[in-house]
C-alpha positions in Angstrom: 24.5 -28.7 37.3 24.6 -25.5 35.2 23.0 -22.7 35.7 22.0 -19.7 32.9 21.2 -16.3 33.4 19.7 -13.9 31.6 21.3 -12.4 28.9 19.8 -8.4 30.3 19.2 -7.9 33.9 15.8 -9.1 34.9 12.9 -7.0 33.9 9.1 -6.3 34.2 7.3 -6.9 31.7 5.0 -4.0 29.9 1.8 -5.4 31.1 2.6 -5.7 34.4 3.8 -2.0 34.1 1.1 -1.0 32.2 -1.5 -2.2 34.6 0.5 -1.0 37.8 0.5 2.4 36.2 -3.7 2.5 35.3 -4.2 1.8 39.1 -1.8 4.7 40.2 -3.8 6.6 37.8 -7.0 5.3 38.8 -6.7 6.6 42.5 -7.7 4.2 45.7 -10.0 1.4 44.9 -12.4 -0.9 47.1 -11.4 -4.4 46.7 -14.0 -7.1 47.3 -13.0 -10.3 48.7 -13.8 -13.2 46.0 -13.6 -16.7 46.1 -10.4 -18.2 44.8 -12.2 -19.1 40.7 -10.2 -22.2 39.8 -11.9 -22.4 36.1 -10.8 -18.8 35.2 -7.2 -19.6 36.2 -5.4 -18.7 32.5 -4.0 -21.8 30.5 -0.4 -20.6 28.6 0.5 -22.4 25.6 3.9 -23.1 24.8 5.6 -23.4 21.7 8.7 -22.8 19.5 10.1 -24.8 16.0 8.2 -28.2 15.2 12.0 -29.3 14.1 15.4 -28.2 14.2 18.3 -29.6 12.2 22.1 -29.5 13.5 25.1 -28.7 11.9 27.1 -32.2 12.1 29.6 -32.9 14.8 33.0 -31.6 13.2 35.2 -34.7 14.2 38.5 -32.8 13.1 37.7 -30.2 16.2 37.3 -26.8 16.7 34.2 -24.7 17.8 30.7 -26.6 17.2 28.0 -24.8 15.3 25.0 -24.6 17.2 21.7 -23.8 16.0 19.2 -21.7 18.1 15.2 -22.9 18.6 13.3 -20.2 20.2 10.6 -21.7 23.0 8.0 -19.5 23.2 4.9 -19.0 25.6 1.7 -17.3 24.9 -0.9 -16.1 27.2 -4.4 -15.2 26.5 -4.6 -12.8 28.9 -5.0 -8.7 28.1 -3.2 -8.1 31.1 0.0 -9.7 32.4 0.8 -12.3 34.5 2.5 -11.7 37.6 3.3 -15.2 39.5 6.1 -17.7 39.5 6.3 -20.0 36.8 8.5 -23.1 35.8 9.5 -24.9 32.7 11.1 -28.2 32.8 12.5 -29.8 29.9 12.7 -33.1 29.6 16.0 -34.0 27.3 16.3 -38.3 27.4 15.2 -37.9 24.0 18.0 -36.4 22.5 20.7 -37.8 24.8 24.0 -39.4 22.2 22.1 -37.0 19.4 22.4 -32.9 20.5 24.1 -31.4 23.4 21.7 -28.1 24.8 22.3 -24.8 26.2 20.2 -22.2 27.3 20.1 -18.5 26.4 17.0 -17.3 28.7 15.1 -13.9 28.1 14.5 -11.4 30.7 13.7 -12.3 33.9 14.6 -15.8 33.5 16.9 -18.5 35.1 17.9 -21.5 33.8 19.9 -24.4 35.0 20.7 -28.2 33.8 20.3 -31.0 36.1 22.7 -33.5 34.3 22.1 -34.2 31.0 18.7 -35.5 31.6 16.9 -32.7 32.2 16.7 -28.4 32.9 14.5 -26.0 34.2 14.0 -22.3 33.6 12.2 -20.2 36.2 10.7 -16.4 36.1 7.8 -14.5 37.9 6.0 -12.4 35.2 4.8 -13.7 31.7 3.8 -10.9 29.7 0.1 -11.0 27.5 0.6 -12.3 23.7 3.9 -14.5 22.6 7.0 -13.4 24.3 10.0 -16.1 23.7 11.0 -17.4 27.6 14.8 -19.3 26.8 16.6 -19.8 23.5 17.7 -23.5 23.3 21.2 -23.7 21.7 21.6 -27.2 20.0 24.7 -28.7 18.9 25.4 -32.3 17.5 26.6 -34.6 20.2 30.4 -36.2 19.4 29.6 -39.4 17.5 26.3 -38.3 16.8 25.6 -39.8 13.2 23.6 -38.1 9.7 20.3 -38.4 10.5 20.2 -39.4 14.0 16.9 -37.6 15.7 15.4 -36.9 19.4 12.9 -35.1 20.7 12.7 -32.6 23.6 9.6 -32.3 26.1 8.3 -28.5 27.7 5.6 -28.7 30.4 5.0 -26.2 32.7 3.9 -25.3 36.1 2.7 -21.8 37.7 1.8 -20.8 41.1 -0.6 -17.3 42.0 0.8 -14.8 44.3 -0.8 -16.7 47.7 1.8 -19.5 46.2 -1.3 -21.9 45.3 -0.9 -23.7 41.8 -2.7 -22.8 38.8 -4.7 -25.7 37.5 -3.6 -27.0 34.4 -1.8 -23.7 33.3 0.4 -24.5 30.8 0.0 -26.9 27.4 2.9 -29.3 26.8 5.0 -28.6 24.0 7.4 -31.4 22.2 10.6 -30.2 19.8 12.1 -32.7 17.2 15.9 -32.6 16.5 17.7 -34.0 13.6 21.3 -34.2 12.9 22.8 -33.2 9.5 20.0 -31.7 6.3 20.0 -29.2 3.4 21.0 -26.0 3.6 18.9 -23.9 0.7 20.5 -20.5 0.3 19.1 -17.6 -1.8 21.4 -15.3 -3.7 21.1 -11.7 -3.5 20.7 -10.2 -7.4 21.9 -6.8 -8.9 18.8 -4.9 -9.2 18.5 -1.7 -10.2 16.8 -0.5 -7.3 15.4 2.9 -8.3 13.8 2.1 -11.7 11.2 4.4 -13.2 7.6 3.4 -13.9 6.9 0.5 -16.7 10.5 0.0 -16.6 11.0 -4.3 -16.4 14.3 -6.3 -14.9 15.6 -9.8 -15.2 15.3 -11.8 -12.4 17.3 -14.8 -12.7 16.7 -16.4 -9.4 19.5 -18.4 -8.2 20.2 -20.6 -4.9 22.6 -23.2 -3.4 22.1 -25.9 -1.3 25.0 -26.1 1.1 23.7 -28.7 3.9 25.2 -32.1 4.6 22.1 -34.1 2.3 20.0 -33.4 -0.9 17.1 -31.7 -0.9 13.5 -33.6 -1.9 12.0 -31.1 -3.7 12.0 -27.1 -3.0 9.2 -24.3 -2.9 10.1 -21.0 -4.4 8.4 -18.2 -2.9 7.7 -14.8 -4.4 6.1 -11.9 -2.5 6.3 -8.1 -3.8 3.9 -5.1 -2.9 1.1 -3.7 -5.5 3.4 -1.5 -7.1 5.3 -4.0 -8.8 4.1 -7.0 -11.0 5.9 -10.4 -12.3 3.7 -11.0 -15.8 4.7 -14.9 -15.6 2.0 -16.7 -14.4 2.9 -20.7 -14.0 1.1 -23.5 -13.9 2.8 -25.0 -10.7 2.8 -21.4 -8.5 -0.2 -21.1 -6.6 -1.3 -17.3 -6.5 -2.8 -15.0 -3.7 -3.6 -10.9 -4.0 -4.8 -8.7 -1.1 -4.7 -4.8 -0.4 -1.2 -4.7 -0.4 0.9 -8.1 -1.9 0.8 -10.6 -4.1 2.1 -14.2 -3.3 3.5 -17.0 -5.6 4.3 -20.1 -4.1 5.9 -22.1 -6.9 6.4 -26.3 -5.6 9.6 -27.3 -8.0 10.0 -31.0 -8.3 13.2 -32.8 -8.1 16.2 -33.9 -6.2 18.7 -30.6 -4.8 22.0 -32.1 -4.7 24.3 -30.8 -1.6 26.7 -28.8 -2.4 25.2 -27.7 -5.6 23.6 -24.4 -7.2 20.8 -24.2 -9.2 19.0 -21.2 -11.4 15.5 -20.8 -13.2 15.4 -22.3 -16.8 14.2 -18.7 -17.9 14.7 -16.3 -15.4 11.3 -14.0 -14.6 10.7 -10.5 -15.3 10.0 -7.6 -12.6 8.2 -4.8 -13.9 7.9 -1.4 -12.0 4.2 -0.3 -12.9 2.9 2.8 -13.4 1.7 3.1 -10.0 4.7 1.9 -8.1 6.8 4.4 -5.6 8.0 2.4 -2.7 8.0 -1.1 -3.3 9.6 -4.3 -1.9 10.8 -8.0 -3.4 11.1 -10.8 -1.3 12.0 -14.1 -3.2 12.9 -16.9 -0.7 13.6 -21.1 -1.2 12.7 -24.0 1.4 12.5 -27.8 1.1 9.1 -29.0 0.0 7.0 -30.0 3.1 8.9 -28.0 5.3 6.6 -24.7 4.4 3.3 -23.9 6.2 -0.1 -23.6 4.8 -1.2 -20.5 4.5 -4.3 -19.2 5.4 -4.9 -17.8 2.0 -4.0 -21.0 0.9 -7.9 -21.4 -0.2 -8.5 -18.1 -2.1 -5.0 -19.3 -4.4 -4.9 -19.3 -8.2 -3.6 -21.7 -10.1 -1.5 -19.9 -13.4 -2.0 -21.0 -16.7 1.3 -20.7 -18.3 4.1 -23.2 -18.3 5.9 -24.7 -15.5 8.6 -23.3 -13.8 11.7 -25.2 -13.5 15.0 -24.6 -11.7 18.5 -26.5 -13.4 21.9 -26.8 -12.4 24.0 -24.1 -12.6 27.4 -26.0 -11.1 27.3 -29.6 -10.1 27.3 -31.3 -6.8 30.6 -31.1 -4.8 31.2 -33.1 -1.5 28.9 -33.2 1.4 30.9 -30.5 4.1 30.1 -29.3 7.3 28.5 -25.5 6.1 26.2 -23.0 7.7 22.4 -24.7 7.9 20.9 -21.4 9.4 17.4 -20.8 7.9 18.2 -16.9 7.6 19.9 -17.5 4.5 17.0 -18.6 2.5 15.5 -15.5 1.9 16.4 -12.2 -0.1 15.0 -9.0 -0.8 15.0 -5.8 -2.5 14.0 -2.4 -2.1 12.9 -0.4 -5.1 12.3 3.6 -5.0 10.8 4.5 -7.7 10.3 8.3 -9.1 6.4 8.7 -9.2 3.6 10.7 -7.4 0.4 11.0 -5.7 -2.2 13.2 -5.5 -3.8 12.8 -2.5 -7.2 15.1 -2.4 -9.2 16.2 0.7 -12.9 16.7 0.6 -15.2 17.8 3.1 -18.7 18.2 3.8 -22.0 20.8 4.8 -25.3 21.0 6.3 -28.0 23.0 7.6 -29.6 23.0 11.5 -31.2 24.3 14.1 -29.2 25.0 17.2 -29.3 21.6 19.7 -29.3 19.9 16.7 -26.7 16.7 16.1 -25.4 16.3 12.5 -23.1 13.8 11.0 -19.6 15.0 9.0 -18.0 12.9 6.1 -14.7 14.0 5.3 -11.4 12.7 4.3 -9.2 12.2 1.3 -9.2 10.3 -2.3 -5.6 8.9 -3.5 -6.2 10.3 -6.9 -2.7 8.2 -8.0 -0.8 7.7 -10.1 0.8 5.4 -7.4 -0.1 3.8 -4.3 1.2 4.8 -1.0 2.5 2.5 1.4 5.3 2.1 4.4 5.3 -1.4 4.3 8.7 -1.8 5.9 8.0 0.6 8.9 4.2 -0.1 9.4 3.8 3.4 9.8 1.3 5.9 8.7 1.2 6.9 5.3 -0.6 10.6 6.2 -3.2 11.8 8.4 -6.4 13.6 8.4 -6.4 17.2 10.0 -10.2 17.9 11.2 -10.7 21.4 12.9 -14.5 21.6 14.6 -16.5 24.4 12.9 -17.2 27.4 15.6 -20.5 26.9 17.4 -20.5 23.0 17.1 -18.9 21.0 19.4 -17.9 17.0 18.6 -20.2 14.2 19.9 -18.5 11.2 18.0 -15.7 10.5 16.4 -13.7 7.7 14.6 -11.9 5.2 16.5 -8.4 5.8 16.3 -8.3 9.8 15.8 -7.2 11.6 18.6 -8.2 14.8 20.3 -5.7 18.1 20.4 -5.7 21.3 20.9 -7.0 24.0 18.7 -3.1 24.5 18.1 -2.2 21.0 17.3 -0.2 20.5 20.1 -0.9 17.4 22.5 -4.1 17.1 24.7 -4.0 14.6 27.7 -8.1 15.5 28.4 -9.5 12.4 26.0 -12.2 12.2 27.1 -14.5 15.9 26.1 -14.2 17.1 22.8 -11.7 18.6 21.2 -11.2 21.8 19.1 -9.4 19.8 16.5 -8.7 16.1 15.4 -6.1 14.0 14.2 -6.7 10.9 12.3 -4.2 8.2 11.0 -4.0 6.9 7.4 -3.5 3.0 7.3 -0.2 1.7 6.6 -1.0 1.4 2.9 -3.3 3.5 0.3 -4.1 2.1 -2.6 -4.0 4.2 -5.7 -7.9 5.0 -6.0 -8.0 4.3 -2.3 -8.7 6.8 0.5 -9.5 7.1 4.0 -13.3 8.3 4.8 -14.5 9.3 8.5 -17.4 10.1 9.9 -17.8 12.7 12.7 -21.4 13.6 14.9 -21.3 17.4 15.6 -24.1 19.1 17.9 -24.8 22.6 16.9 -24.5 24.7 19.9 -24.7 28.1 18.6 -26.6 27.9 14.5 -23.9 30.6 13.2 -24.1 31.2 9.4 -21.2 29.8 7.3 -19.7 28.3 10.1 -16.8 26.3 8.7 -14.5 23.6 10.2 -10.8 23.0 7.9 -10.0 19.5 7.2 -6.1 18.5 5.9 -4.9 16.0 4.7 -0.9 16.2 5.7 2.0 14.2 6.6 1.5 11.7 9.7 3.2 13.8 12.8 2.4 16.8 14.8 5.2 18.3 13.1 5.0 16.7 9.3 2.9 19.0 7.5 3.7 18.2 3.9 3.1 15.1 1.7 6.9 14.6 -0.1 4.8 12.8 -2.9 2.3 15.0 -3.9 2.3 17.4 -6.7 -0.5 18.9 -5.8 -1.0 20.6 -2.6 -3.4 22.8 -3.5 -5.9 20.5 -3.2 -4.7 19.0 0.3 -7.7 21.0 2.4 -11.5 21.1 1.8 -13.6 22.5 4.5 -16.7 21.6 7.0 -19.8 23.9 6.5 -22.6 24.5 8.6 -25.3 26.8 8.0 -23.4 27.8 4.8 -23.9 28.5 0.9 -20.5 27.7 0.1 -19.7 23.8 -0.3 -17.1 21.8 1.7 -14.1 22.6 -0.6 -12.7 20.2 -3.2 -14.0 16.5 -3.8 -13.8 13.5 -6.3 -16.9 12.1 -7.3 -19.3 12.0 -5.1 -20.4 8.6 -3.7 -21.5 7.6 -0.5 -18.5 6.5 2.3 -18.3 3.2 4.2 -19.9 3.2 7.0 -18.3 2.8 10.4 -15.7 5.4 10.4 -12.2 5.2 8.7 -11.3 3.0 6.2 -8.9 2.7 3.1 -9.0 1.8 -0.3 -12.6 2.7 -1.1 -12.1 6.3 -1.8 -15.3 7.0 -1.4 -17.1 10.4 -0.7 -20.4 11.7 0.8 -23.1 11.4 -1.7 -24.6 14.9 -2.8 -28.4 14.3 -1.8 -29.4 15.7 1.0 -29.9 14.3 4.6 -32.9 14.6 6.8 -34.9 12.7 9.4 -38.5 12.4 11.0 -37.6 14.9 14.0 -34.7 16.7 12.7 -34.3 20.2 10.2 -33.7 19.2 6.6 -30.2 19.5 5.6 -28.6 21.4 2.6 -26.3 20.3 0.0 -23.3 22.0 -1.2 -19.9 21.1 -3.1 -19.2 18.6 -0.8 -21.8 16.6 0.4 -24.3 16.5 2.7 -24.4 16.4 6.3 -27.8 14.3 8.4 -29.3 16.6 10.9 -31.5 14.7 13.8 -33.6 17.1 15.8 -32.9 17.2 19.3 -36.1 16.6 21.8 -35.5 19.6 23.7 -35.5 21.8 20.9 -38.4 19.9 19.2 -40.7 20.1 22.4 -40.0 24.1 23.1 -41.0 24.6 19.5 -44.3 22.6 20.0 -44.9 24.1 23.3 -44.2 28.0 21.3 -46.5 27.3 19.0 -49.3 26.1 21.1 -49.0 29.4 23.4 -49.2 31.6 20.2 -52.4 30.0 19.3 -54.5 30.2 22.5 -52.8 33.6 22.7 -54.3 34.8 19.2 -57.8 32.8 20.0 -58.1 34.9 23.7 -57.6 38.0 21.9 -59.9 37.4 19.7 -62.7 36.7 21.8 -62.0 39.4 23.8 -62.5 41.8 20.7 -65.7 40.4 20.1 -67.5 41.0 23.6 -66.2 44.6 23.6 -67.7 44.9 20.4 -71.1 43.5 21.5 
């Protein structure tokens, strides 16, 4: 019997930290007693590689190569689980083929009962996929090319009274085969800060180092919107969204082991006129070993000729060599010299005091580039909003965050704030934007009350935008009871509804906004803002108005009979 621990001392997982810490915060609760609720009890799935190929046994000695399968379980849950748990895999299937190890994540034990079977325990699965034990597979002696097994995952957990979950975790079955192709891309020379319209060679070039040919290959190509690969061929299927575009090229034919291949014409990789920080991934895999993507249905066909990949040396004798799938894929980086102007606009209305208005504000990506931290999945910029004086905000757009009038952090989110910070999306498109939409209640109806709306650099403490020329332009204002407009805008048109959004670009429309019960709003530079009456204020008006009447008729009739 061999027993695996962890490779970190055991740990809590962040769900089971985050939850302990909302009750802390929460203060004492009352805890009803309920009824043990067997069909709520959470099913896990597990999972990991559908197949995994080994290295071949190395009969002349030294250290075996192992390759590493990741088993995997997800739960549904929001929250995470805390309980015991156990995993037991079954391994008759590959016994003579692979020998197994564990490598088991935080909070995990294994231990191998024989070579028949293991089991991995732990007491806290966290919510999503989190990866439970690392299987490390190498090919048993006198295993031969080809030889295959399978290895079966099922699962058992127990709740914190120690009574079994029904049916709480899905089976999961691995398939292992000795010996295969090993596809490896080569890097290539770019130039990797080009300047805009400027085009490259790409002469895409990969090996296939495994122990056995290769039936057929699929060449993938993925770069970001700033870059473009005129080609269009007949065998590469074709997807576009916000951000990438997708070629996935089947090549026909048999990839000899131990020889390299190129691209009968190698492509070309233009920097466009709106690229600034771009990436190329280009990447090779056997045919049928690559999953459908989900865009698979919205692909393209292209109409141009078919792309073919030819020797470049010939075939040499079938060795032992890396089969890691890490190689397979390349990528570049490009930084290219460009700008963009990103403009703020903001908005302005007219209302009586009590009254609730809406604000559209935000910023147009006026280009020439698009903007985008694809790498970091950060934040391109961020939208400054400081509340006009006298109004205080009654809504505002999911994911912008309350602070104080001096920009510094607020831990009160739940009353309005003095001032607003809202995040860009990862990307902006050139011609793209991020609109909001904020409700503001007019406590005190001050004239040419005016709220300052930034657009800036994503942080508390990143004020500029490195990529825009044109700063200038980078603040617009929020009007009430105003002349003036809402500062500097594109062309108007009217935003997407339903708070913030990007690559529309769109602005508030310049007619303006009113509503059955509500003051009539006015229109300036940037916009309009809708004003809905409140009740209260609508119902002491009435009720003025109707005093003032009988008033005047009591007076007058009193005049009269003095009179007579």
């Amino acid at each position: 019997m061999t027993r695996f621990s962890p490779r970190t001392a055991p740990l809590r997982r962040a769900g089971g930290l985050a939850a302990t810490a909302l009750l802390l915060a929460a203060g004492p609760l009352t805890v009803a007693a309920a009824a043990p609720a067997r069909a709520a009890d959470p099913v896990f799935t597990l999972g990991g590689p559908a197949e995994t190929a080994l290295h071949p046994y190395a009969e002349g000695g030294g250290a075996p190569k192992r390759s590493t399968a990741g088993i995997t379980v997800t739960n549904p849950a929001d929250e995470g689980y805390e309980g015991e748990f156990t995993l037991t895999f079954d391994l008759t299937g590959v016994a003579g083929v692979a020998d197994v190890a564990f490598d088991p994540g935080p909070g995990v034990e294994c231990e191998t009962k024989g070579t028949r079977s293991a089991v991995c325990t732990g007491d806290t699965l966290a919510p999503g996929l989190s990866t439970v034990t690392g299987l490390l597979l190498g090919a048993a002696k006198g295993s031969e090319q080809g030889a295959a097994g399978t290895i079966r995952v099922t699962g058992e957990a127990r709740s914190a009274t120690s009574t079994p979950l029904a049916a709480p975790f899905t089976p999961f079955t691995t398939r292992v085969t000795v010996g295969g192709p090993d596809l490896v891309m080569r890097k290539l020379p770019f130039d990797h800060e080009p300047t805009p319209g400027q085009k490259q060679q790409a002469p895409i070039t990969f090996a296939n180092r495994g122990s056995r040919d290769a039936d057929g290959v699929v060449l993938t190509l993925r770069y970001s919107r700033g870059l473009d690969i005129p080609q269009r061929y007949s065998n590469c299927a074709y997807t576009t969204d916000e951000t990438w575009t997708t070629a996935r090229c089947s090549v026909e034919g048999a990839f000899e082991a131990g020889a390299t291949y190129t691209l009968a014409a190698p492509l070309t990789l233009e920097a466009t006129t709106r690229a600034y920080r771009d990436l190329f991934v280009y990447g090779i895999q056997e045919a049928g070993t690559v999953p459908r993507a989900a865009s698979a249905a919205r692909s393209e066909r292209g109409s141009g000729t078919v792309l073919r990949a030819v020797p470049l040396t010939k075939a040499l004798a079938a060795r032992g060599v890396d089969l890691e799938p890490g190689d397979n894929e390349q990528e570049a980086e490009f930084r290219t010299a460009n700008t963009a102007d990103f403009m703020a606009y903001g908005d302005e209305a007219s209302g009586a005091a009590g009254a609730t208005v809406t604000a559209r504000l935000g910023f147009h990506n006026d280009g020439p580039a698009w903007i985008g931290r694809i790498r970091s999945g950060g934040s391109v910029a961020a939208v400054d909003f400081t509340v006009p004086q006298g109004a205080t905000v009654t809504s505002a757009p999911k994911g912008c965050r309350g602070v104080t009038a001096e920009g510094a952090y607020r831990e009160d989110r739940k009353t309005p704030a003095p001032r607003y910070l809202c995040p860009a999306p990862t990307a902006v498109r050139d011609g793209g934007g991020l609109d909001l939409s904020f409700g503001l209640r007019i406590d005190k109806a001050l004239i040419g009350a005016a709220g300052r709306v930034t657009v800036r650099g994503p942080g508390l403490q990143e004020a500029g935008l490195p990529f825009d020329p044109k700063p200038g332009n980078n603040t617009a204002r929020v009007v009430l009871n105003g002349q003036s407009g809402g500062g500097p805008s594109p062309s108007p048109a009217p935003p997407a509804e339903g708070g913030p959004g990007a690559g529309s670009g769109r602005t508030p429309s310049a007619a303006p906004g009113t509503s059955g019960t509500g003051a009539p709003g006015t229109t300036g530079r940037g916009g309009s803002l809708a004003s809905t009456g409140s009740p209260a204020a609508m119902t002491a008006s009435v009720t003025a108005i109707a005093a003032l009447t009988t008033g005047l008729a009591l007076f007058a009739a009193a005049r009269r009979r003095r009179k007579a």
